[in-house]
C-alpha positions as CSV (number, residue, x, y, z in Angstrom):
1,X,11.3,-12.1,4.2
2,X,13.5,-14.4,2.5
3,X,14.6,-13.9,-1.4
4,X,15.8,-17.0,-3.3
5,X,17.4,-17.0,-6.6
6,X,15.4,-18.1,-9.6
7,X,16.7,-19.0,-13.6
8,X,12.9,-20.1,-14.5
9,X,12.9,-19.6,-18.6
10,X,10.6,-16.8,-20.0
11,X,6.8,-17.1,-19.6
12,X,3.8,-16.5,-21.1
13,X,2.6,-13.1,-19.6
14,X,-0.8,-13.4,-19.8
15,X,-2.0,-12.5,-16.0
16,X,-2.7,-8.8,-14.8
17,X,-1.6,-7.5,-11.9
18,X,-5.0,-7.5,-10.6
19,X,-6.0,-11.7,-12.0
20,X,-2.6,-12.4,-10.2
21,X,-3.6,-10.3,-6.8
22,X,-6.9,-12.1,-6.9
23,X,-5.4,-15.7,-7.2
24,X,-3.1,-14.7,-4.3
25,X,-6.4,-13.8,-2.0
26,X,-8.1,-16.8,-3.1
27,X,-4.9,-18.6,-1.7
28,X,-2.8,-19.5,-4.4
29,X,1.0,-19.1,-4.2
30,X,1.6,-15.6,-5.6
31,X,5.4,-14.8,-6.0
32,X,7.4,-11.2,-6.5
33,X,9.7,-11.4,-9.3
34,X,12.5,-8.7,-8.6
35,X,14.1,-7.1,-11.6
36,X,17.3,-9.5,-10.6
37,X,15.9,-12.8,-10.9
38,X,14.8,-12.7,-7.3
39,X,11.5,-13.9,-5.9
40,X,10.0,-13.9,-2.8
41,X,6.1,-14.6,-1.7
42,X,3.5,-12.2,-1.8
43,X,2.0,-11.8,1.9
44,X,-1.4,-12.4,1.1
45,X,-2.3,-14.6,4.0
46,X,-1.1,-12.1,6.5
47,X,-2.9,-9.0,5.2
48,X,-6.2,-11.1,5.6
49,X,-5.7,-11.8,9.1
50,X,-6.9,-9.0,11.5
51,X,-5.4,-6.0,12.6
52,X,-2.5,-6.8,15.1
53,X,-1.1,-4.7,17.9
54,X,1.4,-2.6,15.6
55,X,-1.3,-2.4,13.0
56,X,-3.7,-0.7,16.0
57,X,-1.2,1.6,17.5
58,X,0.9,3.0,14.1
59,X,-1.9,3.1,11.5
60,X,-5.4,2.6,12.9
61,X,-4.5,5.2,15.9
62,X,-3.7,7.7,13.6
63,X,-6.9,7.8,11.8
64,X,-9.8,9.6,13.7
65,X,-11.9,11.1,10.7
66,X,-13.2,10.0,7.5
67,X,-10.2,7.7,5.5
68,X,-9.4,6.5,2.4
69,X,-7.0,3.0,2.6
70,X,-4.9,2.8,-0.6
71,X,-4.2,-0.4,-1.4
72,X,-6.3,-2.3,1.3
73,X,-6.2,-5.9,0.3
74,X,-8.5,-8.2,1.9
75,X,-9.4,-5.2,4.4
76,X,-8.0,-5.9,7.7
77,X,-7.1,-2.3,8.5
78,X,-10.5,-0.6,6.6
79,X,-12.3,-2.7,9.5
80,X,-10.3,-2.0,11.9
81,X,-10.9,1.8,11.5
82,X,-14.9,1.1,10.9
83,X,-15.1,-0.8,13.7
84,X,-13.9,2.8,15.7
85,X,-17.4,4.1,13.9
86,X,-15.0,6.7,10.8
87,X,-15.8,6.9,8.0
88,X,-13.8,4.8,5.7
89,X,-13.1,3.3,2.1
90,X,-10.7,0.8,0.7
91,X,-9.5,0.8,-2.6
92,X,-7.7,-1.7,-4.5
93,X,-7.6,-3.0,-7.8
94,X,-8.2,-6.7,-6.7
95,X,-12.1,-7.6,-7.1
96,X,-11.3,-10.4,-4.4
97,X,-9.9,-8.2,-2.0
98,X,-12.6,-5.7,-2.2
99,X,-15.1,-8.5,-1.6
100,X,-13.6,-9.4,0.9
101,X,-13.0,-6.1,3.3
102,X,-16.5,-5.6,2.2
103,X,-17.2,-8.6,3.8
104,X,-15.4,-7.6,7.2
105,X,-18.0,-5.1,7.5
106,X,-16.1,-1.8,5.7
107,X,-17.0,0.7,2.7
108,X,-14.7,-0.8,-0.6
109,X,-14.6,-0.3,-4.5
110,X,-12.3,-1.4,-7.2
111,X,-10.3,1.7,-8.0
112,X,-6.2,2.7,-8.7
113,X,-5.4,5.6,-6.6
114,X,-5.2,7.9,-9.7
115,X,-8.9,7.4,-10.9
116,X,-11.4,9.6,-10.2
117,X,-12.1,9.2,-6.4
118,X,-14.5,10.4,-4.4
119,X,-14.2,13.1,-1.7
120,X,-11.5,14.3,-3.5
121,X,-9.8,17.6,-1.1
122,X,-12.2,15.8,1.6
123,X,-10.4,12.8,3.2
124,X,-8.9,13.4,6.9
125,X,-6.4,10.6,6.2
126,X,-4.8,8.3,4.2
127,X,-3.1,5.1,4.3
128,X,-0.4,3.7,2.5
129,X,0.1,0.7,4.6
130,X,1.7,-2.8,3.8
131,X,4.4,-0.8,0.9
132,X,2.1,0.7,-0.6
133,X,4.2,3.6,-1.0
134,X,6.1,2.1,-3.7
135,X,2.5,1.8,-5.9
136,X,3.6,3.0,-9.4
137,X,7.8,2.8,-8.5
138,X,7.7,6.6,-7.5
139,X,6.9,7.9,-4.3
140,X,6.9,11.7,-5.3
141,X,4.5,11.0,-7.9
142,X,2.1,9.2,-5.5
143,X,2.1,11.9,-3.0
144,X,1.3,14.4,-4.8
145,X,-1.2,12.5,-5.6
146,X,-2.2,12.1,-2.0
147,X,-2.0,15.7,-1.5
148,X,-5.0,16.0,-4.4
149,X,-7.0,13.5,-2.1
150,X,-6.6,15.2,1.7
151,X,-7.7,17.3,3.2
152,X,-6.0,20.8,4.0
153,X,-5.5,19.8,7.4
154,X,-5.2,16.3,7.1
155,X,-2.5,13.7,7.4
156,X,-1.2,10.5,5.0
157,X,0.0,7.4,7.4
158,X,3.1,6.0,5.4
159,X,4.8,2.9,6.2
160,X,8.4,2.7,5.5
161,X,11.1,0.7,5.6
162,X,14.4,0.7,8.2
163,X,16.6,1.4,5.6
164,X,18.0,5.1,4.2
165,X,17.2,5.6,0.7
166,X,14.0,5.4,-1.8
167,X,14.6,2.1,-4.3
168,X,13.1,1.9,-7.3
169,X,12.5,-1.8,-8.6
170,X,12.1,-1.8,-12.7
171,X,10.8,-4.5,-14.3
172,X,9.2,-6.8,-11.7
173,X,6.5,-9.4,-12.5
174,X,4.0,-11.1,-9.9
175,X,4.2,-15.0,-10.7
176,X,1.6,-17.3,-10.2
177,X,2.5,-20.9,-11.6
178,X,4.0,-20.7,-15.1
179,X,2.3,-17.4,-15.9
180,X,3.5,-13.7,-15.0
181,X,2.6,-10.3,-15.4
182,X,4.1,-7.5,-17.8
183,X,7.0,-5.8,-16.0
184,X,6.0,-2.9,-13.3
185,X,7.5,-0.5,-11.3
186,X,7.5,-0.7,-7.7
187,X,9.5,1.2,-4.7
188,X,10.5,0.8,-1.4
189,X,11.2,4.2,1.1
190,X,13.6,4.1,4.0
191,X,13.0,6.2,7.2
192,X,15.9,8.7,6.3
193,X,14.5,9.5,3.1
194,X,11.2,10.6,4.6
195,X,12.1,13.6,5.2
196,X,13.0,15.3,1.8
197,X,10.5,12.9,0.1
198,X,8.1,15.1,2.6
199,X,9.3,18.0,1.7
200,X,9.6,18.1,-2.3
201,X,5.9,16.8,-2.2
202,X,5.1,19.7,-0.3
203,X,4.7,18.0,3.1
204,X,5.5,18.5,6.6
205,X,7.0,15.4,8.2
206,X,5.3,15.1,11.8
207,X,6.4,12.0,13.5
208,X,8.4,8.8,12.4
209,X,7.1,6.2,14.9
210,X,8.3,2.7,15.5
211,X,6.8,-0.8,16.6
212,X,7.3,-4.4,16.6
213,X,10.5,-3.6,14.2
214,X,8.0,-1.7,11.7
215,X,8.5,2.5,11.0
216,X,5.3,4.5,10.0
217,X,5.7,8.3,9.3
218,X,2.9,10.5,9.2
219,X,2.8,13.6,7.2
220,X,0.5,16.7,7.1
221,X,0.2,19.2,3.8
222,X,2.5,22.1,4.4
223,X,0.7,25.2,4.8
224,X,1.0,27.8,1.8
């Protein structure tokens, strides 16, 4: 992913994260604003293509019950695990993208991971594919979230990064032409960090696997 530096002067913020997410799924040119100045392009068109190889063998493999995809997009990976006959819903908070993974044949709704879900203490598994880790810029607070959602013996499919640490990113905008967001938090978590981030959330960390240069870990509620 390439950054490029940017000195664009202020902007109207008049978009939400969810108008902006919606242009970007309808194909407009959607662009990360990091806190530094830095853009670079939300991935829009790749999460609408289908599920690839690594998708299949470090996220849709790991899901053999019912499962609840945080963050799905335009659905590639909620089909993907309907088309294997689970039970599954994606959530997001783009009205686009849930048309559309509705349209690839799975279960969707617009929700944010902390509403009011169903099957809450019910899911088999969850997925925080694509970054979505870093929803809400912390990590621990999103997992203990996740632990609300599963069930006692169930497992949350995170994808990571190769790097070490958790990064928090304050203050980042999505553009889209000369309009942005308000300022949000988002975070990135490296494979190294997976294993205390497991363990303060009150998680066992099971496996960090590895494929086509992308890291998934999977975790599994500790047992009181």
């Amino acid at each position: 992913m390439q950054h490029t530096s940017t000195t664009a002067p202020a902007r109207a913020r008049t978009l939400s994260a969810a108008q902006a997410m919606d242009a970007a799924y309808s194909g407009a040119d959607c662009r990360l604003v990091l806190d530094d100045g830095r853009t670079t392009p939300v991935q829009a068109a790749r999460w609408a293509e289908t599920a690839s190889l690594s998708d299949v063998e470090l996220l849709v493999d790991s899901c053999a019950g019912p499962t609840l995809d945080i963050g799905c997009g335009p659905g590639r990976l909620s089909a993907a695990v309907a088309a294997r006959a689970h039970h599954v819903l994606g959530i997001d908070i783009s009205p686009v993208a849930v048309r559309q993974t509705r349209a690839r044949g799975a279960a969707a709704a617009v929700h944010d991971v902390f509403d009011d879900l169903p099957r809450r203490g019910r899911w088999q598994h969850l997925l925080l594919a694509d970054g979505n880790i870093g929803i809400g810029g912390s990590p621990t607070r999103l997992l203990r979230r996740a632990r609300q959602l599963l069930s006692p013996d169930g497992t949350v499919v995170v994808e990571v990064t190769a790097d070490d640490g958790v990064r928090v990113h304050r203050g980042v905008r999505l553009r889209l032409g000369q309009r942005e967001t308000a300022p949000f938090s988002w975070a990135t978590v490296g494979t190294r960090a997976m294993p205390d981030l497991a363990a303060a959330t009150g998680f066992d960390l099971l496996r960090i696997s590895e494929a086509a240069g992308r890291h998934v870990a999977v975790l599994r509620p500790r047992a009181a």
